[in-house]
mmCIF file of the protein (N, C-alpha, C, O) and its ligand, coordinates in Angstrom:
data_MODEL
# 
_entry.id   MODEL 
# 
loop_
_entity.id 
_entity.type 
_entity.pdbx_number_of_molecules 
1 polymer     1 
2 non-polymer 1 
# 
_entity_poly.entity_id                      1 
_entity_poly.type                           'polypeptide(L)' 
_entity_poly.nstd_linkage                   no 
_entity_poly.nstd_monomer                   no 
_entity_poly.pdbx_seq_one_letter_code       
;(UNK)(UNK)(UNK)(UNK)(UNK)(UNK)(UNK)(UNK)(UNK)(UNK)(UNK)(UNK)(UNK)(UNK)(UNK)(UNK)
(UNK)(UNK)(UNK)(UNK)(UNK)(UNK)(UNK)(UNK)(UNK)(UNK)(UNK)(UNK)(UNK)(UNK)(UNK)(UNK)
(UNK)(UNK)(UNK)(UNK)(UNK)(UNK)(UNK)(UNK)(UNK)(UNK)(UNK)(UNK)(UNK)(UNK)(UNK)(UNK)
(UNK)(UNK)(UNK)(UNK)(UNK)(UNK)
;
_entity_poly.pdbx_seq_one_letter_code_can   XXXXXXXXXXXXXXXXXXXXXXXXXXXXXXXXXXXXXXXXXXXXXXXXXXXXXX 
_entity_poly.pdbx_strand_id                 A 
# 
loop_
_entity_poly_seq.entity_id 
_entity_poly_seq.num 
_entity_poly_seq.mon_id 
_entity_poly_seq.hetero 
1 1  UNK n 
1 2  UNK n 
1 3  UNK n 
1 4  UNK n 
1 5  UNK n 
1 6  UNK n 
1 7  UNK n 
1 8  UNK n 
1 9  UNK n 
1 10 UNK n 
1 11 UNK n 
1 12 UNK n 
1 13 UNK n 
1 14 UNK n 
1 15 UNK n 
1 16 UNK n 
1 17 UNK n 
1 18 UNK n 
1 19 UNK n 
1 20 UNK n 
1 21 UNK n 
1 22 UNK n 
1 23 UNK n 
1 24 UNK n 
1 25 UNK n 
1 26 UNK n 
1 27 UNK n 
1 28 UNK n 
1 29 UNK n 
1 30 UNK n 
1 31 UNK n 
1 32 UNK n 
1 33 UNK n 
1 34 UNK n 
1 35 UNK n 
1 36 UNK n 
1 37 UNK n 
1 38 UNK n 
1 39 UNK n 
1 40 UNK n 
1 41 UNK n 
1 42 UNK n 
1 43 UNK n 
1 44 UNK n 
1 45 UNK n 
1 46 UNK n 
1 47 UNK n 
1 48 UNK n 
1 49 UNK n 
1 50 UNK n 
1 51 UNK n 
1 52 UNK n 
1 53 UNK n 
1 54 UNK n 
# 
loop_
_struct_asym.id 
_struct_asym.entity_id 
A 1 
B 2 
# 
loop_
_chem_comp.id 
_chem_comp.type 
_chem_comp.mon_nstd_flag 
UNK 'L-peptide linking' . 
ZN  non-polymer         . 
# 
_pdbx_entity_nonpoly.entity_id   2 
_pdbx_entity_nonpoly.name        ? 
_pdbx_entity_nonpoly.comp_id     ZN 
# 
_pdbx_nonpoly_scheme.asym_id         B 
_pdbx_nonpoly_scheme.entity_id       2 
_pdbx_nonpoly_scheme.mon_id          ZN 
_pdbx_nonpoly_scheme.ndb_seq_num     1 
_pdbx_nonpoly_scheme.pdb_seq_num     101 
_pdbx_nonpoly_scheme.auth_seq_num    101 
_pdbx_nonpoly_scheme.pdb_mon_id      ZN 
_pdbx_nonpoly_scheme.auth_mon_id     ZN 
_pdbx_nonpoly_scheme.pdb_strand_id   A 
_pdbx_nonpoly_scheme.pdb_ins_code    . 
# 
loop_
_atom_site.group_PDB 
_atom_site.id 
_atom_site.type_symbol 
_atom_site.label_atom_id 
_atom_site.label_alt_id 
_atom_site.label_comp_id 
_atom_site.label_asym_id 
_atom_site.label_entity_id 
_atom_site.label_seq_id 
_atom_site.pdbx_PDB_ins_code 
_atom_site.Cartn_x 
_atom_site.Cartn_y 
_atom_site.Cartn_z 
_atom_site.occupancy 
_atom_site.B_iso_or_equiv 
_atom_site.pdbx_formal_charge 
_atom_site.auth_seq_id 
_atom_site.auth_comp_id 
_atom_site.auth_asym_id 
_atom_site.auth_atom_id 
_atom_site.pdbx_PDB_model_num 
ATOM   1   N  N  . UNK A 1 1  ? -33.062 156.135 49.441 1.00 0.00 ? 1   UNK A N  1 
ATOM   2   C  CA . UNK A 1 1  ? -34.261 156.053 50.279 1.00 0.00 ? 1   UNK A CA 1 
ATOM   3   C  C  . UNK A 1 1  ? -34.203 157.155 51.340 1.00 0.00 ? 1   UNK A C  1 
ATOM   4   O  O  . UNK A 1 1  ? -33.202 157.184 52.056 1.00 0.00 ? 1   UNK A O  1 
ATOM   5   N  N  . UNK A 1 2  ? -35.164 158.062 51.516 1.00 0.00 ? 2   UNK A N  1 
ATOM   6   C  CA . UNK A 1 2  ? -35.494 159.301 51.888 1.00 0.00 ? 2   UNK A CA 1 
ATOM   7   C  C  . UNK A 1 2  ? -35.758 158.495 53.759 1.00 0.00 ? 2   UNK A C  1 
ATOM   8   O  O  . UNK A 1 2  ? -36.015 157.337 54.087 1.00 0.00 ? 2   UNK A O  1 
ATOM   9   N  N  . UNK A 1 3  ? -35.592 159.461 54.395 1.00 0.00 ? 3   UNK A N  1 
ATOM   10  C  CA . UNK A 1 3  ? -35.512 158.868 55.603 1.00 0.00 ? 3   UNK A CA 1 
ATOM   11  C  C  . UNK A 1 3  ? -36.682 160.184 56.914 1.00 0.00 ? 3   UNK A C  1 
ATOM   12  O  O  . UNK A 1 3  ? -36.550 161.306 56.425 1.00 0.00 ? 3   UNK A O  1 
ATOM   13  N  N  . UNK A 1 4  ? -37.287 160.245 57.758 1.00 0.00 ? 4   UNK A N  1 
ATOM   14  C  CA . UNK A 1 4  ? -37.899 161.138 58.239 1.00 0.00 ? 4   UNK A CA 1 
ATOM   15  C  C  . UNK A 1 4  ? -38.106 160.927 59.568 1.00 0.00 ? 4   UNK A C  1 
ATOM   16  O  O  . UNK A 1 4  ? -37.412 160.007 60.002 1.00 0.00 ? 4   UNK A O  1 
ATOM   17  N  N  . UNK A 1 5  ? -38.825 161.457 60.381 1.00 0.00 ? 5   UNK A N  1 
ATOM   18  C  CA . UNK A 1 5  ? -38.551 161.591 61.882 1.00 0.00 ? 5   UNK A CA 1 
ATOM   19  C  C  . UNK A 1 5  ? -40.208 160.762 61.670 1.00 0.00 ? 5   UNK A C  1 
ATOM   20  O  O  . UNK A 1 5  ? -41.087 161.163 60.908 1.00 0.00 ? 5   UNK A O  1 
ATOM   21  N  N  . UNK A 1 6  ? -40.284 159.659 62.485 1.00 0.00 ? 6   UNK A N  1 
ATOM   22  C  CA . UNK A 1 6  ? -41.871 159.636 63.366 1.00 0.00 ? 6   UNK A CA 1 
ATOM   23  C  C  . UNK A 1 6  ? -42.351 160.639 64.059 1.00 0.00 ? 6   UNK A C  1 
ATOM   24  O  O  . UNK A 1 6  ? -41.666 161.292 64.846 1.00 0.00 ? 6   UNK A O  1 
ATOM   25  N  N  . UNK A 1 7  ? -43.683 160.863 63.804 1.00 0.00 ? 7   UNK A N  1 
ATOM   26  C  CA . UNK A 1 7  ? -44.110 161.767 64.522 1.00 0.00 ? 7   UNK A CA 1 
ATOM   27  C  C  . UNK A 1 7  ? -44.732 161.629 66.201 1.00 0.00 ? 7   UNK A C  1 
ATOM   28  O  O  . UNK A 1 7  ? -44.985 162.549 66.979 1.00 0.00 ? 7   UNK A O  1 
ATOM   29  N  N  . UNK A 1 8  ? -44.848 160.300 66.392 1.00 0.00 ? 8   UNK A N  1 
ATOM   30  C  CA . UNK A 1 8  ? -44.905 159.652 67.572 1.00 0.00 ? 8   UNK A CA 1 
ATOM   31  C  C  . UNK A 1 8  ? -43.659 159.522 68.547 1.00 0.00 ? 8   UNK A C  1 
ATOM   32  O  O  . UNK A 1 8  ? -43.421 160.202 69.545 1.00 0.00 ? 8   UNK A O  1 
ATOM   33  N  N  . UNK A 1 9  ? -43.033 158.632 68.086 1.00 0.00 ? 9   UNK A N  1 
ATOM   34  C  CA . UNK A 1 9  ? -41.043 158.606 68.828 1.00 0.00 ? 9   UNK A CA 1 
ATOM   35  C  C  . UNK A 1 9  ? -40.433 159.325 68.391 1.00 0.00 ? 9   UNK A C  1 
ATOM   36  O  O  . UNK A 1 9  ? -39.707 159.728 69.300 1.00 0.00 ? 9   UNK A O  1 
ATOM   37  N  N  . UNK A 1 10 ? -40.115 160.010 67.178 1.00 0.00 ? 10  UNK A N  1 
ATOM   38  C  CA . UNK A 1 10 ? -39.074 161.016 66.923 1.00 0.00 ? 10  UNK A CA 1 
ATOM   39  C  C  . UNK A 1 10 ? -37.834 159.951 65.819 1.00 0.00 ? 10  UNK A C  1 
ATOM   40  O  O  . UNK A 1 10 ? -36.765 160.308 65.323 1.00 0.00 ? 10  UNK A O  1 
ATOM   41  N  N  . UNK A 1 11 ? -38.475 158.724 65.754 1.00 0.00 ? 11  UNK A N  1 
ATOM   42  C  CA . UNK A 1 11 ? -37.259 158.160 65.792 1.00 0.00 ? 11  UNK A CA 1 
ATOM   43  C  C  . UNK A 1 11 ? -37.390 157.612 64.020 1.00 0.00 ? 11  UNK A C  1 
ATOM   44  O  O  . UNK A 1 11 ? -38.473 157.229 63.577 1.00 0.00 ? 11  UNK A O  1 
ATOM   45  N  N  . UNK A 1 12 ? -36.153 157.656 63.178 1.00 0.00 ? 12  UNK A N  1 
ATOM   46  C  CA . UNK A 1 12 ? -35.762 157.536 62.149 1.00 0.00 ? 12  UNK A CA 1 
ATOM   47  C  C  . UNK A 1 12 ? -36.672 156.375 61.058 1.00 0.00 ? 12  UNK A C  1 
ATOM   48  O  O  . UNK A 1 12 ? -36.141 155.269 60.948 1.00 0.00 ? 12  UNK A O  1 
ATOM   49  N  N  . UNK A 1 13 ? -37.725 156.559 60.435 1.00 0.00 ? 13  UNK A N  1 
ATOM   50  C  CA . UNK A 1 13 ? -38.363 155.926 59.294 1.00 0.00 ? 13  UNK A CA 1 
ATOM   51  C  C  . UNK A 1 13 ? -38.581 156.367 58.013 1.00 0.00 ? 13  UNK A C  1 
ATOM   52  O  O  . UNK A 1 13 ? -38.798 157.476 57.525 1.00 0.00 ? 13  UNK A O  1 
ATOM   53  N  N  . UNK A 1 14 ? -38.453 155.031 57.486 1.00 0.00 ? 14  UNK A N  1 
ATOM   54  C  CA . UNK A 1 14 ? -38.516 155.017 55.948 1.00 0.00 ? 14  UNK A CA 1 
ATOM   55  C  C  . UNK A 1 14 ? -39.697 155.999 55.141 1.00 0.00 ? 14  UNK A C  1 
ATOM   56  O  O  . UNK A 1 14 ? -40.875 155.755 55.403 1.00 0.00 ? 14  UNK A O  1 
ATOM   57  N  N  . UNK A 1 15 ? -39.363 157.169 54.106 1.00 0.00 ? 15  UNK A N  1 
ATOM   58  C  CA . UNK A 1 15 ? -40.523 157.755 53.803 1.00 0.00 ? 15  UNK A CA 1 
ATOM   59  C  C  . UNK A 1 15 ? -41.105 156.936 53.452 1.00 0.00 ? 15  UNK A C  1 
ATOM   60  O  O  . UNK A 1 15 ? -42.136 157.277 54.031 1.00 0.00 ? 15  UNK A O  1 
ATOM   61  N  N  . UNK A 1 16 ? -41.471 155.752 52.784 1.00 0.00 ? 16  UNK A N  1 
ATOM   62  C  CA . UNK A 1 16 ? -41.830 154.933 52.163 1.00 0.00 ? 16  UNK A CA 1 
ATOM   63  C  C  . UNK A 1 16 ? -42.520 153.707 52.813 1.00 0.00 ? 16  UNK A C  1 
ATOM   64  O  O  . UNK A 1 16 ? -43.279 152.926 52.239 1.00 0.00 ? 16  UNK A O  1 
ATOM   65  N  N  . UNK A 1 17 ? -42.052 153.668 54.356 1.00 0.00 ? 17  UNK A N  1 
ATOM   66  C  CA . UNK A 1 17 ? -42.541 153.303 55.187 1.00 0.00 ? 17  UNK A CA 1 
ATOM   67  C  C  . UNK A 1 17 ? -44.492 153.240 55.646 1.00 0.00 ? 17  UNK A C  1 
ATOM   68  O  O  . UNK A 1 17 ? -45.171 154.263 55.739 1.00 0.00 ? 17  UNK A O  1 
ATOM   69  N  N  . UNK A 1 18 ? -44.897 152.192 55.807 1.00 0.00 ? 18  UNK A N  1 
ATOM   70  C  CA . UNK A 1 18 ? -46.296 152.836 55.882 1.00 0.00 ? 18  UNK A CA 1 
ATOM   71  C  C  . UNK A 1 18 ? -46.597 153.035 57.703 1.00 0.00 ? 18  UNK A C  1 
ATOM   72  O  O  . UNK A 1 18 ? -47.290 153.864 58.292 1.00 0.00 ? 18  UNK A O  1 
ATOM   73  N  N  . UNK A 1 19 ? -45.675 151.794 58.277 1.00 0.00 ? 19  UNK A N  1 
ATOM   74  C  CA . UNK A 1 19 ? -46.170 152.563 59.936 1.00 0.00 ? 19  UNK A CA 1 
ATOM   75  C  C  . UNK A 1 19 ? -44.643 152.306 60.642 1.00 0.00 ? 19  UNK A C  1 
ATOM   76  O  O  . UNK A 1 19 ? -43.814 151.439 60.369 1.00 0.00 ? 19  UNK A O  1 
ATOM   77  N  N  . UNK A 1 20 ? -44.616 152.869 61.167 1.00 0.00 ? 20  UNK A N  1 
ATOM   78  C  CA . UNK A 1 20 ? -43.265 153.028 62.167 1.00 0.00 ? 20  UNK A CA 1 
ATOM   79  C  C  . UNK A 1 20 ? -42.971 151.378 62.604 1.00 0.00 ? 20  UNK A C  1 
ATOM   80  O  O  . UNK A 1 20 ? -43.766 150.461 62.810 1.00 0.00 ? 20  UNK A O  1 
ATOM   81  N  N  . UNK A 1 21 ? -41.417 151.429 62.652 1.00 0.00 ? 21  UNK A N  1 
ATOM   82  C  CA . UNK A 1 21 ? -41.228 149.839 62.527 1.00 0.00 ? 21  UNK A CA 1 
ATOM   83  C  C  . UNK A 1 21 ? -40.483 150.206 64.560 1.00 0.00 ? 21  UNK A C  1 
ATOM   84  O  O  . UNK A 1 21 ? -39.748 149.367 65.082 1.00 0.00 ? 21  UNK A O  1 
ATOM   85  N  N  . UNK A 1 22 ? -40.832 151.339 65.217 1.00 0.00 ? 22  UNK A N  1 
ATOM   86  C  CA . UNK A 1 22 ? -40.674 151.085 66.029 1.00 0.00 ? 22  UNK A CA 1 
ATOM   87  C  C  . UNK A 1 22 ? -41.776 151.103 67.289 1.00 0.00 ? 22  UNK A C  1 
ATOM   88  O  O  . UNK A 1 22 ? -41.605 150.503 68.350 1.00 0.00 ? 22  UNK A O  1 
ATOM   89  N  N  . UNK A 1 23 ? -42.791 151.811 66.993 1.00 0.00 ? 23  UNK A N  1 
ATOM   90  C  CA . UNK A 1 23 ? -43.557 152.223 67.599 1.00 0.00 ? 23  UNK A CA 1 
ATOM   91  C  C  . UNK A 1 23 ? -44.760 151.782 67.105 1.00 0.00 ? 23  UNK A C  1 
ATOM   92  O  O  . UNK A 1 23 ? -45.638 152.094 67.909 1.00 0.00 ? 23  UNK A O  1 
ATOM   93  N  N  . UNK A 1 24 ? -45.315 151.063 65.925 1.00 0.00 ? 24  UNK A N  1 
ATOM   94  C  CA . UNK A 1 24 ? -46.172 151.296 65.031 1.00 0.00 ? 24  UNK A CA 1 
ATOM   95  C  C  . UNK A 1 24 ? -47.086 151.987 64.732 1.00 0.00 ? 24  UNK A C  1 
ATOM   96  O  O  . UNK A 1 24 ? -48.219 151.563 64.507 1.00 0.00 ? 24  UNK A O  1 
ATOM   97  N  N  . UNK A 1 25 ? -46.682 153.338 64.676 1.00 0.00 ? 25  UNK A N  1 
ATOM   98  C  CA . UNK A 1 25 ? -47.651 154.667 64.545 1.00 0.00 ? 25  UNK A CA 1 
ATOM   99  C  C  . UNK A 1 25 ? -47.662 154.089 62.914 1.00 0.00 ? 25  UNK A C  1 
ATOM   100 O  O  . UNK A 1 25 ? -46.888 153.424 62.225 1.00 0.00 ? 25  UNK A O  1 
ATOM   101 N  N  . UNK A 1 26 ? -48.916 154.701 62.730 1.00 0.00 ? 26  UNK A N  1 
ATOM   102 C  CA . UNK A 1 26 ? -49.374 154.515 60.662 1.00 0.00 ? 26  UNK A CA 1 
ATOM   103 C  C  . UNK A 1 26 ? -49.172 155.865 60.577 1.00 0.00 ? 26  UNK A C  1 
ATOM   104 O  O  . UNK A 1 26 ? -49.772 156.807 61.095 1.00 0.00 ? 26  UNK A O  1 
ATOM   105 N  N  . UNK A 1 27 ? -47.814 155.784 59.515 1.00 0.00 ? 27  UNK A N  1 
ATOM   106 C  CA . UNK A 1 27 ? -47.891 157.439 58.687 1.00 0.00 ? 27  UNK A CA 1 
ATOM   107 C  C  . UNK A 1 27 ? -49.116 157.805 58.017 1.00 0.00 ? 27  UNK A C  1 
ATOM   108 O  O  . UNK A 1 27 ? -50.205 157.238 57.919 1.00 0.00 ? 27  UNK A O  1 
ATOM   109 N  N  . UNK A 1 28 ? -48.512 159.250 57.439 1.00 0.00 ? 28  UNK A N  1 
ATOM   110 C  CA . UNK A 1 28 ? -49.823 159.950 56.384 1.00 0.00 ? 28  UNK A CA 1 
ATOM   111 C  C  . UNK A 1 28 ? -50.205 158.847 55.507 1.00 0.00 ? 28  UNK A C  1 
ATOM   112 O  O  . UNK A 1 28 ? -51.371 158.600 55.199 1.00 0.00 ? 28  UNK A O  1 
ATOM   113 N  N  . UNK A 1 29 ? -48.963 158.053 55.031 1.00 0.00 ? 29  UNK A N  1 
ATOM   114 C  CA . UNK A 1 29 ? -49.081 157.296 53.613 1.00 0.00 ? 29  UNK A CA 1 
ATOM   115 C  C  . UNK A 1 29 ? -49.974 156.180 53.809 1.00 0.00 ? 29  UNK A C  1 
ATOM   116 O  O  . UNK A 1 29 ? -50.755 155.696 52.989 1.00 0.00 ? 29  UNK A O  1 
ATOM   117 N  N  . UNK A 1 30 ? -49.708 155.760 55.265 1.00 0.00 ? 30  UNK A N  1 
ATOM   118 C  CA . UNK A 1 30 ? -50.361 154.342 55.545 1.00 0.00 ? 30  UNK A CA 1 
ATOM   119 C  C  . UNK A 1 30 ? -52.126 154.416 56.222 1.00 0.00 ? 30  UNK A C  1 
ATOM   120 O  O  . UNK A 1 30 ? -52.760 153.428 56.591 1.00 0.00 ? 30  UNK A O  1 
ATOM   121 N  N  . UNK A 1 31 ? -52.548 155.629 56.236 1.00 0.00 ? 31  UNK A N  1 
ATOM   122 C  CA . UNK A 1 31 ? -53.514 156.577 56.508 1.00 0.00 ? 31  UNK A CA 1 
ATOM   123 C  C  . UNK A 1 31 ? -54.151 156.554 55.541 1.00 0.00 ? 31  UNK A C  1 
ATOM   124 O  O  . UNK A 1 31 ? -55.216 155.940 55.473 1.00 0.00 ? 31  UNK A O  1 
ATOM   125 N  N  . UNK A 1 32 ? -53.442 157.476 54.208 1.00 0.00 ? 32  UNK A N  1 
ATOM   126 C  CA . UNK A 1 32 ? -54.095 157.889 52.699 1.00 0.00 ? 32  UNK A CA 1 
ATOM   127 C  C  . UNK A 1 32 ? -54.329 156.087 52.245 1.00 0.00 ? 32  UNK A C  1 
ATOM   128 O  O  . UNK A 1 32 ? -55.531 155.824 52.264 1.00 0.00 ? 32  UNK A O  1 
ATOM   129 N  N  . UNK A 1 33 ? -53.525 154.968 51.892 1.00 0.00 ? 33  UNK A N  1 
ATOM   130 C  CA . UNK A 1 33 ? -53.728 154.137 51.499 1.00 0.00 ? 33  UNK A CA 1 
ATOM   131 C  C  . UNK A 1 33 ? -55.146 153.624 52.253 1.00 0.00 ? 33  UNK A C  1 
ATOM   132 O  O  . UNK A 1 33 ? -55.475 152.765 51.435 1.00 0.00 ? 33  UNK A O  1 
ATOM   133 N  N  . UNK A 1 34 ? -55.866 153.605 52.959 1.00 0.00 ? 34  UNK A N  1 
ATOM   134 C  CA . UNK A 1 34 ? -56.764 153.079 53.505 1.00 0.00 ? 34  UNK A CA 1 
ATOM   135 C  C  . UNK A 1 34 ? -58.161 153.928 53.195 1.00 0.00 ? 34  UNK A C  1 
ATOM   136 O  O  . UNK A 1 34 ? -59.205 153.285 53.310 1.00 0.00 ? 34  UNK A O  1 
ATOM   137 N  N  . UNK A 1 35 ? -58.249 155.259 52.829 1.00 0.00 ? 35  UNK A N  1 
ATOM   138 C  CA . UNK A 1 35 ? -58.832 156.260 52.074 1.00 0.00 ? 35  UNK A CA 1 
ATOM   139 C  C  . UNK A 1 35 ? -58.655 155.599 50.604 1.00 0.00 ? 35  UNK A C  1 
ATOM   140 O  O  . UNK A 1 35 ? -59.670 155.565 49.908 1.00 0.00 ? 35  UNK A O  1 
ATOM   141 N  N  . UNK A 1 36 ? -57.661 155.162 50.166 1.00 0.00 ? 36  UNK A N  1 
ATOM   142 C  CA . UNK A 1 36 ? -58.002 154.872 48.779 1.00 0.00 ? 36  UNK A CA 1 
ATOM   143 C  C  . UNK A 1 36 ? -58.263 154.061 48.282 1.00 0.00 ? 36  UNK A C  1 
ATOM   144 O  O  . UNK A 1 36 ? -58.916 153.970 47.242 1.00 0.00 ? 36  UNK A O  1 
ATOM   145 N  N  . UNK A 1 37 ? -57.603 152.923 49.206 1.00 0.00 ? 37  UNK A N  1 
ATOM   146 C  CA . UNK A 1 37 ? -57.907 151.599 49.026 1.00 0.00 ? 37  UNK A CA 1 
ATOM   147 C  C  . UNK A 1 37 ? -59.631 151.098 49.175 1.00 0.00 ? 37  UNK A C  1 
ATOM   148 O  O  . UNK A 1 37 ? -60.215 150.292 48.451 1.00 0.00 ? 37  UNK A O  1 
ATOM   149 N  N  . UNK A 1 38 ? -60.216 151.898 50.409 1.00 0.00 ? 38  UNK A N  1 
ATOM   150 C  CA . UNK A 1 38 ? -61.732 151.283 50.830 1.00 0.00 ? 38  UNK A CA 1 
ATOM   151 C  C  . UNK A 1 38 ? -62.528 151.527 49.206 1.00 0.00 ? 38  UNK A C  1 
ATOM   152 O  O  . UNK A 1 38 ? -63.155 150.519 48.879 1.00 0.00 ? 38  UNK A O  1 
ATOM   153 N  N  . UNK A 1 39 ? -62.602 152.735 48.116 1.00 0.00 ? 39  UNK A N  1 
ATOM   154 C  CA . UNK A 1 39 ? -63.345 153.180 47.180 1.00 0.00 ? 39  UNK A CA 1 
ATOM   155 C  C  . UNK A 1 39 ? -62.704 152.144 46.195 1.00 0.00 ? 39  UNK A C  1 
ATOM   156 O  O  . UNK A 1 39 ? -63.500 151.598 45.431 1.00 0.00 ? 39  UNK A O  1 
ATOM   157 N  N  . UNK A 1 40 ? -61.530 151.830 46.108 1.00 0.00 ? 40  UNK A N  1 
ATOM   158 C  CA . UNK A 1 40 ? -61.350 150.961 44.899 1.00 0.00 ? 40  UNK A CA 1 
ATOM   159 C  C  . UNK A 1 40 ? -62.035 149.588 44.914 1.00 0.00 ? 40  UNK A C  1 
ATOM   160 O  O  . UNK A 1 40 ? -62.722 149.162 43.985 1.00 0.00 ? 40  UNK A O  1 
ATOM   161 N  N  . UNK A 1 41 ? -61.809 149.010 45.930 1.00 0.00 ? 41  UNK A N  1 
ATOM   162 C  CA . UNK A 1 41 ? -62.147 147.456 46.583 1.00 0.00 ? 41  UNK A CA 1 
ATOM   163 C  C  . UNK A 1 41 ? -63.726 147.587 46.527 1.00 0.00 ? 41  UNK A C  1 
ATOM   164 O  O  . UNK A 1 41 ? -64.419 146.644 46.146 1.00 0.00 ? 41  UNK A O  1 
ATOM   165 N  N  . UNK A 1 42 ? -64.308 148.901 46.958 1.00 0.00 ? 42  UNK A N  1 
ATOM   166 C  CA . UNK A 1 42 ? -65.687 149.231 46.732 1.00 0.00 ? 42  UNK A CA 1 
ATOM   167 C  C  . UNK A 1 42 ? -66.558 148.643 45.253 1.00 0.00 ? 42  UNK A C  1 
ATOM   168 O  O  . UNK A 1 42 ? -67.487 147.886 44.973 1.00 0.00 ? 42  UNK A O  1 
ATOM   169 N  N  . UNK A 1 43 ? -65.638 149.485 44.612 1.00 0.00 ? 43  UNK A N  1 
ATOM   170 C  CA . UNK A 1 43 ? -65.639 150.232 43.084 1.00 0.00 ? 43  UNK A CA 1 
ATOM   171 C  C  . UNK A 1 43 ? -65.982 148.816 42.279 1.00 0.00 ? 43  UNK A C  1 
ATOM   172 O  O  . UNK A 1 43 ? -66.903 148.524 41.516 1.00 0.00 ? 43  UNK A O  1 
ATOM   173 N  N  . UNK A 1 44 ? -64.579 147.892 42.896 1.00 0.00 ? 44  UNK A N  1 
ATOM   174 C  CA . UNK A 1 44 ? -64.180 146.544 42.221 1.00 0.00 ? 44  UNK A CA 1 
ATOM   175 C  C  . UNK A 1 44 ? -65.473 145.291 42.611 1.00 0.00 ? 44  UNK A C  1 
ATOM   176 O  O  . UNK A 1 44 ? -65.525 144.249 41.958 1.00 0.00 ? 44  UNK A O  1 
ATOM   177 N  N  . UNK A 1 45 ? -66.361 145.560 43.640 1.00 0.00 ? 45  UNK A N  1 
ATOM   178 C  CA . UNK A 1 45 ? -67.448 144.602 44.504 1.00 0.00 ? 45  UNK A CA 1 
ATOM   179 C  C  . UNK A 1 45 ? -68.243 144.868 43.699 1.00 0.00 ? 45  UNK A C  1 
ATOM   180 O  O  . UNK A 1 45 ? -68.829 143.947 43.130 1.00 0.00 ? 45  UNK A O  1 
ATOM   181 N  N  . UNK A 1 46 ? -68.549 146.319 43.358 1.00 0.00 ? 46  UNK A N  1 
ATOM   182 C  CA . UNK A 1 46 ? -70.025 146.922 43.040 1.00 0.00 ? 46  UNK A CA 1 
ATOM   183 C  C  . UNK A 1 46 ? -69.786 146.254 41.108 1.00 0.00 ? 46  UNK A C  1 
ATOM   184 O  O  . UNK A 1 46 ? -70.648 145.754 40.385 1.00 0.00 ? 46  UNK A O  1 
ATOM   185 N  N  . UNK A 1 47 ? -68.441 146.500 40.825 1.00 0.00 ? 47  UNK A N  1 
ATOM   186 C  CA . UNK A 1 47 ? -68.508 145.969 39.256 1.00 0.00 ? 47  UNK A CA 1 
ATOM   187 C  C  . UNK A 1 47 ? -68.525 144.457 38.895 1.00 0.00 ? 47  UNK A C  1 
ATOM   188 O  O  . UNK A 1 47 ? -68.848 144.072 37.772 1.00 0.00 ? 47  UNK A O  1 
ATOM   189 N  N  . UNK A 1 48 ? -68.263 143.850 39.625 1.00 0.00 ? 48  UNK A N  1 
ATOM   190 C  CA . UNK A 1 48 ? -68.240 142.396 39.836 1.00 0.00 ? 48  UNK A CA 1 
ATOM   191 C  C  . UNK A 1 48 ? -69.338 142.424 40.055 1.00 0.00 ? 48  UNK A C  1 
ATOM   192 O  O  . UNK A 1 48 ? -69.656 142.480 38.867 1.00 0.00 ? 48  UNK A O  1 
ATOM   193 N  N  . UNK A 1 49 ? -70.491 142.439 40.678 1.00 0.00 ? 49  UNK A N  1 
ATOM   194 C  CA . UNK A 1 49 ? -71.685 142.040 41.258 1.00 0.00 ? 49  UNK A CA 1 
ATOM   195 C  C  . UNK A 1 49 ? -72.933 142.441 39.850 1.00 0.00 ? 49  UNK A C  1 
ATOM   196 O  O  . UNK A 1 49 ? -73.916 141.774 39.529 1.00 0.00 ? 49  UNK A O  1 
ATOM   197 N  N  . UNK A 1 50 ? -72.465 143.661 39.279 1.00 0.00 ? 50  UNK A N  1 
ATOM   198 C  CA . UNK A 1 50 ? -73.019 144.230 37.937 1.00 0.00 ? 50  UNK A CA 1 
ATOM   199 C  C  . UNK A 1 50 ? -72.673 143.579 36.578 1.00 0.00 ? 50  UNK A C  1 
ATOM   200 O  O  . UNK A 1 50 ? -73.288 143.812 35.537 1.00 0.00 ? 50  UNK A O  1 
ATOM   201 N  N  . UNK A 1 51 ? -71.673 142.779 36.695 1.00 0.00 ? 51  UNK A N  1 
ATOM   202 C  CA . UNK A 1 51 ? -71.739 141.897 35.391 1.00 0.00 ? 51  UNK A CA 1 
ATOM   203 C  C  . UNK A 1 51 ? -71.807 140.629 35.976 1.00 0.00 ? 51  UNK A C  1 
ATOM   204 O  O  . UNK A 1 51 ? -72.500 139.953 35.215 1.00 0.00 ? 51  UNK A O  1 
ATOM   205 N  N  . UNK A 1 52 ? -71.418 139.888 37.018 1.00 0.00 ? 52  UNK A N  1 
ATOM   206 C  CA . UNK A 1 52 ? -71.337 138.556 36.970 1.00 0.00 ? 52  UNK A CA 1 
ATOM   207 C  C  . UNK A 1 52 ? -73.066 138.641 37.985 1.00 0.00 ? 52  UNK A C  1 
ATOM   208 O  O  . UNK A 1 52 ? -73.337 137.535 38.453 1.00 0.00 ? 52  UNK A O  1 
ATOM   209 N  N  . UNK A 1 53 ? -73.658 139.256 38.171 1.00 0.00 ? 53  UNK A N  1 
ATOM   210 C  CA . UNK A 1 53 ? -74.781 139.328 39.705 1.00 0.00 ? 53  UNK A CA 1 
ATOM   211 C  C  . UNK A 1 53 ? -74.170 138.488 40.826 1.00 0.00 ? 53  UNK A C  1 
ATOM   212 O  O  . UNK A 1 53 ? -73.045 137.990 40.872 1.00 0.00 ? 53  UNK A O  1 
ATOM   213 N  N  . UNK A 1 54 ? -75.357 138.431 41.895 1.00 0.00 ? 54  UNK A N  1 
ATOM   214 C  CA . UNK A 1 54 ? -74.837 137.541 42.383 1.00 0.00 ? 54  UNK A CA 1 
ATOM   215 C  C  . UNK A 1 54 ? -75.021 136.377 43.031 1.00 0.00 ? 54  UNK A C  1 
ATOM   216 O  O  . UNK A 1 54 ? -74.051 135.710 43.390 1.00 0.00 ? 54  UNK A O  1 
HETATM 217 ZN ZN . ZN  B 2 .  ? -42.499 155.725 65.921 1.00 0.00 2 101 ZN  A ZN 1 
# 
């Protein structure tokens, strides 16, 4: 497990990490997941609503 500096405290988190377990800054990752997540959950409403209506 890859390890990296916060960019807020400086201080030692998991790359894999989505927000600082000391500070709770949200990394890039925990950033991008919320960019990708809103279009899928979108994606998944709009197809549900198109076969089942509603
Ligand atoms: Zn931090």
């Amino acid at each position: 497990m890859a390890l990296r500096h916060c960019e807020d405290c400086s201080k030692d988190i998991s790359t894999s990490a989505r927000r600082c377990p000391h500070c709770g800054w949200v990394t890039r990752w925990g950033v991008a997941d919320i960019f990708v997540g809103v279009p899928i959950i979108t994606l998944f409403v709009m197809f549900y609503i198109t076969y089942f209506g509603l």
